[in-house]
Z-matrix of the N, CA and C atoms (Angstrom, degrees):
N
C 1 1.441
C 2 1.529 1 110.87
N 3 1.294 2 118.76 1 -48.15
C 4 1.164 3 127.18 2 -179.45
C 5 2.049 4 110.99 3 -56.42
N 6 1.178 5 113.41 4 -44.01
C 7 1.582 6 114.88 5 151.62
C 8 1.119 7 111.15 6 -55.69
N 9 0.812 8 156.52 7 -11.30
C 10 1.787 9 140.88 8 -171.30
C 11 1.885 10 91.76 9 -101.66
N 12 1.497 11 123.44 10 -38.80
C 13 0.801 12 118.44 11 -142.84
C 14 2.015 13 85.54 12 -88.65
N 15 1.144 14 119.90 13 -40.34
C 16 1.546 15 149.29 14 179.75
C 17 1.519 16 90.47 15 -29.26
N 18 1.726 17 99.31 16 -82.83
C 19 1.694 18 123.77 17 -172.01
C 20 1.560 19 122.26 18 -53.62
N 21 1.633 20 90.47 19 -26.02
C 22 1.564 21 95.84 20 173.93
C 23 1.919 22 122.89 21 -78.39
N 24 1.331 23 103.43 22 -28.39
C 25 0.997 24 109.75 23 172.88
C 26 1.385 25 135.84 24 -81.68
N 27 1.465 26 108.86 25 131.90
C 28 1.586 27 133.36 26 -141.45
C 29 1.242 28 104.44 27 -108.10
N 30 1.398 29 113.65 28 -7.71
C 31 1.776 30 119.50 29 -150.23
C 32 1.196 31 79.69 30 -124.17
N 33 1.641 32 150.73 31 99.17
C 34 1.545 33 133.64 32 166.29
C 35 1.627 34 87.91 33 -109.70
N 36 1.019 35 122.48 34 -49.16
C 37 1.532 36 118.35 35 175.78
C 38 1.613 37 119.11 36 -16.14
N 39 1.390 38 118.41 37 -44.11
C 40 1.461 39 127.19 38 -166.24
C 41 1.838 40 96.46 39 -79.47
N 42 1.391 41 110.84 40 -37.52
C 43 1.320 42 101.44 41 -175.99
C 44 1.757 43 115.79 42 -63.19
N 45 1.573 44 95.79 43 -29.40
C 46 1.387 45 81.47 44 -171.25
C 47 1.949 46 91.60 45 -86.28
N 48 0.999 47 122.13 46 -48.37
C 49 1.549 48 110.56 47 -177.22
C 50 1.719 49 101.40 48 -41.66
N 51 0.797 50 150.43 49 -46.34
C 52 1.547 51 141.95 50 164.71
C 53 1.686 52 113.44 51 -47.95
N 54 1.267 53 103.19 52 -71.03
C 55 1.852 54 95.94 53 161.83
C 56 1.339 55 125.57 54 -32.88
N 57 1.133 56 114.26 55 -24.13
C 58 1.826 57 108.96 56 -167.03
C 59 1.881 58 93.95 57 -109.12
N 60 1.397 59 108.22 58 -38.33
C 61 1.975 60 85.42 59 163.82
C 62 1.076 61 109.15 60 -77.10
N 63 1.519 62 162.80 61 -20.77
C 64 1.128 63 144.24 62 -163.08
C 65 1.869 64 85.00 63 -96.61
N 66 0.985 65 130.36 64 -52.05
C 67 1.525 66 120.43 65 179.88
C 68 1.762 67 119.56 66 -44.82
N 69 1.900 68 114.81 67 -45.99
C 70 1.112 69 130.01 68 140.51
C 71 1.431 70 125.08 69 -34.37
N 72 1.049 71 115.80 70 -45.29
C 73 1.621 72 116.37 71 -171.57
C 74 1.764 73 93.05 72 -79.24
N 75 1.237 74 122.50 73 -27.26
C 76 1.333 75 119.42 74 -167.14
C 77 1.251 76 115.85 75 -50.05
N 78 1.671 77 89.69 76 -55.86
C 79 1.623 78 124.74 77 -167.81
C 80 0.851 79 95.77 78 -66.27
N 81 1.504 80 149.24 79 -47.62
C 82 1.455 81 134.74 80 -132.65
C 83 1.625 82 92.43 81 -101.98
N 84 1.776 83 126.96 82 -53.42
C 85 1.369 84 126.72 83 146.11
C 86 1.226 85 121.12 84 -11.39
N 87 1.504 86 128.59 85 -38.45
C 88 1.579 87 121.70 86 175.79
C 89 1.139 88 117.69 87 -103.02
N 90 1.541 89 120.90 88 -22.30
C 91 1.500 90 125.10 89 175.32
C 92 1.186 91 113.36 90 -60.14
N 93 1.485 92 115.11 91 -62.73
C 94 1.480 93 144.44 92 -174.79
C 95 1.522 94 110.56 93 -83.74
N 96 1.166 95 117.12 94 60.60
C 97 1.909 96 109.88 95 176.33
C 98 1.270 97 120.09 96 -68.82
N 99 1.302 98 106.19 97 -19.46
C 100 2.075 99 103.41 98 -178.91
C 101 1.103 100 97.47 99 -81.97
N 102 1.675 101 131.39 100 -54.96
C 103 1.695 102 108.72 101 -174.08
C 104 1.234 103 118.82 102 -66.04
N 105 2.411 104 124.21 103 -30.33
C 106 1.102 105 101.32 104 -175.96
C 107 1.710 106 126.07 105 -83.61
N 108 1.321 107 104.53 106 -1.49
C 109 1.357 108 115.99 107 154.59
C 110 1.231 109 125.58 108 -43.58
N 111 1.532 110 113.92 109 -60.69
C 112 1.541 111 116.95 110 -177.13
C 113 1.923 112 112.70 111 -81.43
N 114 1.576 113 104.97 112 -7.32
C 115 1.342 114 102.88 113 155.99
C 116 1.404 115 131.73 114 -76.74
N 117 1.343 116 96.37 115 -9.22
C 118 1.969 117 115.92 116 -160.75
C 119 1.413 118 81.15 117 -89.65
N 120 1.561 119 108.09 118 -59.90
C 121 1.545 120 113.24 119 -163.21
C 122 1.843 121 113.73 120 -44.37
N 123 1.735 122 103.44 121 -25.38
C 124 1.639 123 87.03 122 -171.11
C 125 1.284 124 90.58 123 -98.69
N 126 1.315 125 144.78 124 -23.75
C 127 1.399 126 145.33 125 -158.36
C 128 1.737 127 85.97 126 -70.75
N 129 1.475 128 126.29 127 -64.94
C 130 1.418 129 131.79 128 -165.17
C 131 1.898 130 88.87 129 -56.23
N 132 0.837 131 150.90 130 -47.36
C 133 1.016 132 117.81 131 -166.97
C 134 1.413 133 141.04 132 -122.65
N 135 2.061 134 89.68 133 37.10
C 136 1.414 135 113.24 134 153.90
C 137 1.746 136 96.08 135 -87.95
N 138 1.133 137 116.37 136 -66.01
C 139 1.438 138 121.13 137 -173.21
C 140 1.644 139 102.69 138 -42.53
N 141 1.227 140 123.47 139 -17.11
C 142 1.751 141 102.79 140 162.89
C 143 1.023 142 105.46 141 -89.73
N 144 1.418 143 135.01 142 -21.96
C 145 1.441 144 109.41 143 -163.75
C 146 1.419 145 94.92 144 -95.93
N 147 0.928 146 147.90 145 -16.44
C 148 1.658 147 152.82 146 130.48
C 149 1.127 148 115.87 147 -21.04
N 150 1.394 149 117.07 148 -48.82
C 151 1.646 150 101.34 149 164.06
C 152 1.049 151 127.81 150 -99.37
N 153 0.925 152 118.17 151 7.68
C 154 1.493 153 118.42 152 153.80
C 155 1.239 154 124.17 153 -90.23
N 156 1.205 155 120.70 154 -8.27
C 157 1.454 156 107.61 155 171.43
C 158 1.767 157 100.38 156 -101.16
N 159 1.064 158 112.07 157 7.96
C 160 1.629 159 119.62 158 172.33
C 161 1.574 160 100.60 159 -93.96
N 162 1.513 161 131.30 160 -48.55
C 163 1.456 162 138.60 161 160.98
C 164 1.401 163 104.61 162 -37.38
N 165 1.269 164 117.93 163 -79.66
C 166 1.987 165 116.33 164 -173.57
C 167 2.081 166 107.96 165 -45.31
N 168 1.436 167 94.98 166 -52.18
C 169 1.778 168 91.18 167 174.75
C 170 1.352 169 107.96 168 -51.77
N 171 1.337 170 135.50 169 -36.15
C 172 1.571 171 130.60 170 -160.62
C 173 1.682 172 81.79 171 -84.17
N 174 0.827 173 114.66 172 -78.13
C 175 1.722 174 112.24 173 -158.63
C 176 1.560 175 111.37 174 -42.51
N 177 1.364 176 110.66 175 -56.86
C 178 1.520 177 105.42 176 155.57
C 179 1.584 178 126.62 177 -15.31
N 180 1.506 179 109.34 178 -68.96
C 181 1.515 180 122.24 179 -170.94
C 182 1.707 181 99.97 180 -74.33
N 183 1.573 182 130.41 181 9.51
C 184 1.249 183 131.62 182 -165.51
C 185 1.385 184 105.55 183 -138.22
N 186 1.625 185 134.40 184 10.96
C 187 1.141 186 128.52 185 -147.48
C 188 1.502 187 115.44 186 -74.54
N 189 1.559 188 96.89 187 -15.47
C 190 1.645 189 104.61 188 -164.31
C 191 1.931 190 105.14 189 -68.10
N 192 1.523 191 87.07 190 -28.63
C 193 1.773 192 87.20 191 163.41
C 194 0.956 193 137.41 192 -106.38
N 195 1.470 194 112.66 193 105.10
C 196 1.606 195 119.35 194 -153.56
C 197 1.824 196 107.65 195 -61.74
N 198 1.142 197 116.42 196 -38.64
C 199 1.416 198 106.65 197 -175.43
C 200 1.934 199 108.45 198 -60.89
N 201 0.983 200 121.25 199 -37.97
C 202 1.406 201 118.98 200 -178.27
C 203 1.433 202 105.25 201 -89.83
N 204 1.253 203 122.57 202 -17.02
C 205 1.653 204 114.45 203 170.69
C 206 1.385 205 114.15 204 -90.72
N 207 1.243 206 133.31 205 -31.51
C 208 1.512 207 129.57 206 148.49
C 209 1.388 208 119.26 207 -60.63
N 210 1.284 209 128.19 208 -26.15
C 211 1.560 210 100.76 209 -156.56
C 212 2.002 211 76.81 210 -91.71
N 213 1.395 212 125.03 211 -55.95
C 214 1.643 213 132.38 212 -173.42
C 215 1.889 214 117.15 213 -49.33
N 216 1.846 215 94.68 214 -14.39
C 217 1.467 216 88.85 215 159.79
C 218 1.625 217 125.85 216 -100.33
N 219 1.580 218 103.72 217 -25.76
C 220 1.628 219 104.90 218 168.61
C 221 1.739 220 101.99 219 -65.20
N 222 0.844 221 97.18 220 -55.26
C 223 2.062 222 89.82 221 -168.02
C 224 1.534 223 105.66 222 -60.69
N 225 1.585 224 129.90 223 -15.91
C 226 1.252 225 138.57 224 -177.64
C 227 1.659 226 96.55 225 -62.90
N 228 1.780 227 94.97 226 -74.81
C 229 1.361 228 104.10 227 -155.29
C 230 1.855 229 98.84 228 -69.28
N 231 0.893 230 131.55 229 6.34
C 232 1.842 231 123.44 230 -166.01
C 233 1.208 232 78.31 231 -93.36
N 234 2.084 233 137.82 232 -49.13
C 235 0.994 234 146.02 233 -119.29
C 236 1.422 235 89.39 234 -88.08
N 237 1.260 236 114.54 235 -49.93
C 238 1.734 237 133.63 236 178.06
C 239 1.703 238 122.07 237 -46.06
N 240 1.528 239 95.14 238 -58.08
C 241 0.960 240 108.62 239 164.03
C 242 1.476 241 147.11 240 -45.99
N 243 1.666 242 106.24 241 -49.36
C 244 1.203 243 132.79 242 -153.30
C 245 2.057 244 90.40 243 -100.53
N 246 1.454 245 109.44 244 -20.04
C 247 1.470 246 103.05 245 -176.53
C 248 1.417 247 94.47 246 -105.69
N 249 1.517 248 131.88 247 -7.53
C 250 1.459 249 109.37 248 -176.07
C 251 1.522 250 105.67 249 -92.89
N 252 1.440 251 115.57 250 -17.55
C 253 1.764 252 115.81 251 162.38
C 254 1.483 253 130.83 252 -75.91
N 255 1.626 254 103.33 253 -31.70
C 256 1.509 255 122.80 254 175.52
C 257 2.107 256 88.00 255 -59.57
N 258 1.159 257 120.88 256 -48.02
C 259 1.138 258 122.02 257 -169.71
C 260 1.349 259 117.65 258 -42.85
N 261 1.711 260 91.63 259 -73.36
C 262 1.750 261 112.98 260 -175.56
C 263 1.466 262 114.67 261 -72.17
N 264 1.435 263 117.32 262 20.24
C 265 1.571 264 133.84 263 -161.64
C 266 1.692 265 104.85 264 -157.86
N 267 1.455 266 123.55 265 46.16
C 268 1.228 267 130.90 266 -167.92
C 269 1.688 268 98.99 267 -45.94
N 270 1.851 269 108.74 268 -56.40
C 271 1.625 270 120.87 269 -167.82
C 272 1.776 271 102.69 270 -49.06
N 273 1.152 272 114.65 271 -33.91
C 274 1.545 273 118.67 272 -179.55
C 275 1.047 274 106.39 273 -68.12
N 276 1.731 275 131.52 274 -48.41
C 277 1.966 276 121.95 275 -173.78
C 278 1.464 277 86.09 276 -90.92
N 279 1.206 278 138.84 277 22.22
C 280 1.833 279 101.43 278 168.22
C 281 1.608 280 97.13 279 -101.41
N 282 1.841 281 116.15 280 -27.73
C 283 1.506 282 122.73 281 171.57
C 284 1.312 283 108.91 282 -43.45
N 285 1.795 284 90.26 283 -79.37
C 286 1.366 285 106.01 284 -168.63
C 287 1.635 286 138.25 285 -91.48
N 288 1.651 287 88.51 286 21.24
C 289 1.616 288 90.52 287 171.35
C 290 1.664 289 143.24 288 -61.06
N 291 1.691 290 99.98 289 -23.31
C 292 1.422 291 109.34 290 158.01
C 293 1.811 292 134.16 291 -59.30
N 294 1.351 293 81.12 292 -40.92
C 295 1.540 294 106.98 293 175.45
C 296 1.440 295 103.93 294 -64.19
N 297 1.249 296 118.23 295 -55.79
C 298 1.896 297 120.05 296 177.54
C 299 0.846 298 115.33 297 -46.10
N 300 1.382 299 108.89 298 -46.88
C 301 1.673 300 125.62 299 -174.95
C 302 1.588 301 107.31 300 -43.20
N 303 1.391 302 93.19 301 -66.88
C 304 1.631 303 112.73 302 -149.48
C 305 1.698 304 81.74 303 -56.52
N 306 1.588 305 133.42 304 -46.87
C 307 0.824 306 119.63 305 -141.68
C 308 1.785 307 118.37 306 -91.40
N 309 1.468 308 81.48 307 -37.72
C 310 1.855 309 83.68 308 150.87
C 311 1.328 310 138.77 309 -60.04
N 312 1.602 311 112.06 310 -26.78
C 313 1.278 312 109.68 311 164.59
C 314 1.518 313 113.55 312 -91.25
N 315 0.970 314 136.87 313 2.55
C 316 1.505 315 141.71 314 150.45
C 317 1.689 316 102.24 315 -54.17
N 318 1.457 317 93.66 316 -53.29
C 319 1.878 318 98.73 317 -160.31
C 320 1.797 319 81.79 318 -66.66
N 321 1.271 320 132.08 319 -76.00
C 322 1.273 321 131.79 320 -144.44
C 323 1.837 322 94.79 321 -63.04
N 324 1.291 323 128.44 322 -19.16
C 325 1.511 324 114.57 323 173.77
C 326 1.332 325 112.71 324 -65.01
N 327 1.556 326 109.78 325 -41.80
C 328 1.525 327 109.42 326 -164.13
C 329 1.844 328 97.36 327 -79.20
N 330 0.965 329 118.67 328 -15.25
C 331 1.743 330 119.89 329 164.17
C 332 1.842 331 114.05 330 -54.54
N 333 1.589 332 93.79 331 -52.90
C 334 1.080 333 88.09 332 -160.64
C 335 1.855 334 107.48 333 -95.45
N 336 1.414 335 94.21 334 10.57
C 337 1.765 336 81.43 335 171.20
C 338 1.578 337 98.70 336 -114.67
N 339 1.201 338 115.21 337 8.60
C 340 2.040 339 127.80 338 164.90
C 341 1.533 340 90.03 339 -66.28
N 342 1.120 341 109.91 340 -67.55
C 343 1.453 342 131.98 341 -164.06
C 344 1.730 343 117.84 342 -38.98
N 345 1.653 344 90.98 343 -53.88
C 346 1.392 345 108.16 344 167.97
C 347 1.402 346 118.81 345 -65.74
N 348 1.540 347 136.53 346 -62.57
C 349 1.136 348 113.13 347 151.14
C 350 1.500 349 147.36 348 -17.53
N 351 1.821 350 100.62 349 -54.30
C 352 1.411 351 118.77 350 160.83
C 353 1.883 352 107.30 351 -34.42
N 354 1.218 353 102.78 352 -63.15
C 355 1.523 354 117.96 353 -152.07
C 356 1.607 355 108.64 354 -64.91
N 357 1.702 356 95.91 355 -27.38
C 358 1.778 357 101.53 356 -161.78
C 359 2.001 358 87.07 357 -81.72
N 360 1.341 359 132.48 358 -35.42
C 361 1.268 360 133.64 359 153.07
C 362 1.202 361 118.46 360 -8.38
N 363 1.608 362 127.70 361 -61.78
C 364 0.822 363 158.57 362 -159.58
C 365 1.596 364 106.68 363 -78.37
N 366 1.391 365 119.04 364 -36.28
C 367 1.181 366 116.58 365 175.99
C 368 2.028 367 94.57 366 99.67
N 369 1.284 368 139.07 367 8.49
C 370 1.390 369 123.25 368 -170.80
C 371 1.687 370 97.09 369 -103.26
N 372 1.326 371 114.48 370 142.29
C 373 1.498 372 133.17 371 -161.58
C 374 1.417 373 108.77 372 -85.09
N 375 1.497 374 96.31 373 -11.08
C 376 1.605 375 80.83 374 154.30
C 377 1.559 376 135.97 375 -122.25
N 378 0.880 377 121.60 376 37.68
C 379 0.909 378 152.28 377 139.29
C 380 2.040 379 111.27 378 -7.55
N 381 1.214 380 118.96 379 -65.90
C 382 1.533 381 138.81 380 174.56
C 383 1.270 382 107.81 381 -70.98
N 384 1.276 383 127.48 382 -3.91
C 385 1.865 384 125.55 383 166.63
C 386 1.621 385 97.56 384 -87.81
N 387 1.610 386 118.61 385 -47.29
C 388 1.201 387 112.51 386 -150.48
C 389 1.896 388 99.37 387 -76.59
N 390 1.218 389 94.99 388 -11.43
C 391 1.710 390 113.76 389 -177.43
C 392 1.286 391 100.29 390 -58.24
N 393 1.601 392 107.14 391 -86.73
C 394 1.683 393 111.63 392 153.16
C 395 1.067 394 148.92 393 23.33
N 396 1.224 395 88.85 394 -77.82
C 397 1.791 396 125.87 395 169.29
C 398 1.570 397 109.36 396 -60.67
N 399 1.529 398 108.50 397 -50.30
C 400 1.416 399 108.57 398 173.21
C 401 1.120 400 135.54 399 -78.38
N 402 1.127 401 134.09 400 -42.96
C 403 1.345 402 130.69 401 139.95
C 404 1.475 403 130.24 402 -34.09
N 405 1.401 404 116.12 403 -44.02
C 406 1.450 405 122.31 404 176.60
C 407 1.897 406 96.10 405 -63.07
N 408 0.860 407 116.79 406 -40.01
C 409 1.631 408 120.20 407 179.50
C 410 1.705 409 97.08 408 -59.34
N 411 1.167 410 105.71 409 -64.60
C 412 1.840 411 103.41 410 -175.24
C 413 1.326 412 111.50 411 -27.24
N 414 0.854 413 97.08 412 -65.42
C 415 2.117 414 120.15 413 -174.24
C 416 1.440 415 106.86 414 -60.34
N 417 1.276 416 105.98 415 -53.42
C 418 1.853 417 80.43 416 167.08
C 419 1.312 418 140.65 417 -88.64
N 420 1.538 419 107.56 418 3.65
C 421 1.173 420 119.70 419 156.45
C 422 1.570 421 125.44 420 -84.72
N 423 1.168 422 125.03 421 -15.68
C 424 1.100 423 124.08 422 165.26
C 425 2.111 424 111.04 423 -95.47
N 426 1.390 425 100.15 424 -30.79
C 427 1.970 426 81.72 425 150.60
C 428 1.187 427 117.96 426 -37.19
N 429 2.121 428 118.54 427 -61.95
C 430 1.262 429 109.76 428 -140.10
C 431 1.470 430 106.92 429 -88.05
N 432 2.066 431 107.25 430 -1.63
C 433 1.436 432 113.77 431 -179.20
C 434 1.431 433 96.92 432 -75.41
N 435 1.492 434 132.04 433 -29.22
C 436 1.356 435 115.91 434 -150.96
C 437 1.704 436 106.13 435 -104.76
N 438 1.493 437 95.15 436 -15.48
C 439 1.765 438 102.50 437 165.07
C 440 1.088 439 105.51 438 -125.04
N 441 1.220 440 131.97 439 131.73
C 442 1.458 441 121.85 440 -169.93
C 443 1.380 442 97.94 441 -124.01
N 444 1.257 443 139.13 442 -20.99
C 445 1.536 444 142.20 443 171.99
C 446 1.607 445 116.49 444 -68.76
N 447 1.467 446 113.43 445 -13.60
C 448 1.192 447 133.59 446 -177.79
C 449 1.407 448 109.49 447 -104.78
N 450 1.510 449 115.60 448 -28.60
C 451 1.598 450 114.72 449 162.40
C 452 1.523 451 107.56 450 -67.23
N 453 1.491 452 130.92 451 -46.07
C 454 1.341 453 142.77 452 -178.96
C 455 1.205 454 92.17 453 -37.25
N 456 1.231 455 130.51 454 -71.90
C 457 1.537 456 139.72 455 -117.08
C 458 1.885 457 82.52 456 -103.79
N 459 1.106 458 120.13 457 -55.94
C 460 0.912 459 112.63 458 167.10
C 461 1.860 460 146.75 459 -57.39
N 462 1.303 461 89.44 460 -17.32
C 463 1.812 462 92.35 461 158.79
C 464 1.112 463 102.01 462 -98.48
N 465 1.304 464 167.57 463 -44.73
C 466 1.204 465 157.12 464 176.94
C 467 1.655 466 120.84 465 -58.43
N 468 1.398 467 109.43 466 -26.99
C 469 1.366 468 111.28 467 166.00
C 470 1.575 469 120.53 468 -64.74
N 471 1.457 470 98.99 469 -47.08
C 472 1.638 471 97.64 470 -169.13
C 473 1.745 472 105.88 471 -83.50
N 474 1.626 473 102.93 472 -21.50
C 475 1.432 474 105.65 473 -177.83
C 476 1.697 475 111.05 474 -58.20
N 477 1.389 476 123.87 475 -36.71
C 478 1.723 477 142.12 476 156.52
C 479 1.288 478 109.42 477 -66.54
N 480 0.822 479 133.04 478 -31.20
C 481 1.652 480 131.48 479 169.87
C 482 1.357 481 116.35 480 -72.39
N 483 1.375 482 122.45 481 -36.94
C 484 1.387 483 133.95 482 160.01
C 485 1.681 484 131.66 483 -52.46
N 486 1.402 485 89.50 484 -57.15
C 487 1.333 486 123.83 485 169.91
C 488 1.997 487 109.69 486 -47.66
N 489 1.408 488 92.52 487 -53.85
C 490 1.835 489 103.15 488 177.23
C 491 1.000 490 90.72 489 -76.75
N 492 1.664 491 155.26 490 -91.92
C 493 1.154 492 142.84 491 -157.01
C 494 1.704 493 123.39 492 -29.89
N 495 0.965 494 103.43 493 -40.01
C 496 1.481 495 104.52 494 -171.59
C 497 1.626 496 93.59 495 -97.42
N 498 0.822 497 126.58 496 -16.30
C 499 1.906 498 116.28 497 167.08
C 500 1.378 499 101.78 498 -68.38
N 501 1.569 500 127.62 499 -55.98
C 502 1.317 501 138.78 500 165.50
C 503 1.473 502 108.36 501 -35.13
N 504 1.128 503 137.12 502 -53.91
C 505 1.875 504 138.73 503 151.68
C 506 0.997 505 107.80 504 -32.58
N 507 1.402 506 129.40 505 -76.03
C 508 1.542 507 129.85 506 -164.48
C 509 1.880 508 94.09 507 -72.82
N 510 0.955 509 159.84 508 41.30
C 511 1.158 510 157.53 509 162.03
C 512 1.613 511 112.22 510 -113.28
N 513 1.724 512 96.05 511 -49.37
C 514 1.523 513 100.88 512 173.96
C 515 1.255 514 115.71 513 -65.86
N 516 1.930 515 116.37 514 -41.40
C 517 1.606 516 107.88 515 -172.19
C 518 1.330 517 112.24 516 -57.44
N 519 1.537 518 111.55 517 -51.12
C 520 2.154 519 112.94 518 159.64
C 521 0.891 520 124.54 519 -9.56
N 522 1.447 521 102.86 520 -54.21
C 523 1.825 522 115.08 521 -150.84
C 524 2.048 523 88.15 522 -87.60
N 525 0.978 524 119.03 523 -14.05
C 526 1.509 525 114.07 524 -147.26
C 527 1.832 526 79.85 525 -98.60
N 528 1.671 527 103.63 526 -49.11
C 529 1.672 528 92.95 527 -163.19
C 530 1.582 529 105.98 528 -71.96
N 531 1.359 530 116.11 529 -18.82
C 532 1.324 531 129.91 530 174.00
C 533 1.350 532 116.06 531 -43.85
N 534 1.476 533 107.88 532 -49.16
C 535 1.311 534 117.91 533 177.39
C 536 1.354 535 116.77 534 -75.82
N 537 1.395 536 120.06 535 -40.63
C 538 1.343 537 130.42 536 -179.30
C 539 1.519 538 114.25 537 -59.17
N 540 1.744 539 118.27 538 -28.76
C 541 1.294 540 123.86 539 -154.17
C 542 2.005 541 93.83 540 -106.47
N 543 1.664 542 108.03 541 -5.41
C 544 1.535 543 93.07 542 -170.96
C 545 1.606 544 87.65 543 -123.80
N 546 1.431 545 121.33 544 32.01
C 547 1.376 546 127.12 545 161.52
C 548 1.305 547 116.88 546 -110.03
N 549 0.985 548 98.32 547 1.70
C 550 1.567 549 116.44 548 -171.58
C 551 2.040 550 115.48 549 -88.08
N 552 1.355 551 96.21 550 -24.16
C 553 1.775 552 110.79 551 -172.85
C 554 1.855 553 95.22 552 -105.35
């Protein structure tokens, strides 16, 4: 399917014009760390209050079980909360965005190794990944609590590294329909 969709496409130009701003955005993300910091800072705290109002909808549609409808409405509404002030208070998430960090992923580790317990209850075998997962969250949230200039530097690095990688994607699909679309005459 994914060939049909490749060969059909007439427009490869846009893929690579998308590759080269997201490759751009990479660069400029690593050049510029103080402004893309304070861009991260407002982006991070629409995307919390985004999930949190995605947390309260899930618990909602789950209410009959109080353990997943309490714990998905406290982390909902904190989530709401805590990103609609980080918002209207940019100077506060560009300070204290490491600190949030560390501390939300503290909160979301101890979720997800509740969870895991929850799950091994249940009798499902995997159960010891989601463990994993949570703990591995602990630990790097308490790195980025105990260095926090190294959390900075470190979400903004990989956030430009991301950014270029996936421009580097949309460059190849270009180059691929490019070829596909001038094999065609």
């Amino acid at each position: 399917m994914t060939n049909i969709t490749i060969q059909e496409s007439k427009h490869w130009w846009l893929q690579i014009l998308v590759g080269i701003l997201w490759i751009t955005t990479g660069i400029l993300t690593i050049l510029f760390p103080g402004q893309s910091f304070l861009v991260l800072a407002l982006a991070f705290s629409v995307i919390l209050a985004a999930t949190g109002v995605s947390h309260i909808i899930f618990s909602l549609y789950n209410r009959k079980y109080a353990e997943i409808f309490i714990w998905n409405l406290v982390v909902g509404i904190l989530d709401v909360l805590i990103g609609s002030l980080l918002f209207i208070h940019p100077e506060i998430t560009a300070v204290t965005l490491p600190f949030i960090f560390g501390f939300l992923l503290i909160f979301r580790s101890i979720s997800l190794i509740s969870f895991s317990i929850e799950i091994r209850r249940l009798r499902n075998s995997h159960w010891g990944y989601v463990l994993v997962l949570g703990i591995s969250t602990l630990l790097f949230a308490i790195f980025v609590l105990f260095y926090p200039l190294i959390g900075i530097f470190t979400i903004i690095f990989w956030t430009g590294v991301g950014f270029f990688v996936s421009g580097l994607g949309n460059l190849y699909l270009g180059w691929k329909e490019f070829k596909i679309e001038r094999s065609k005459y």
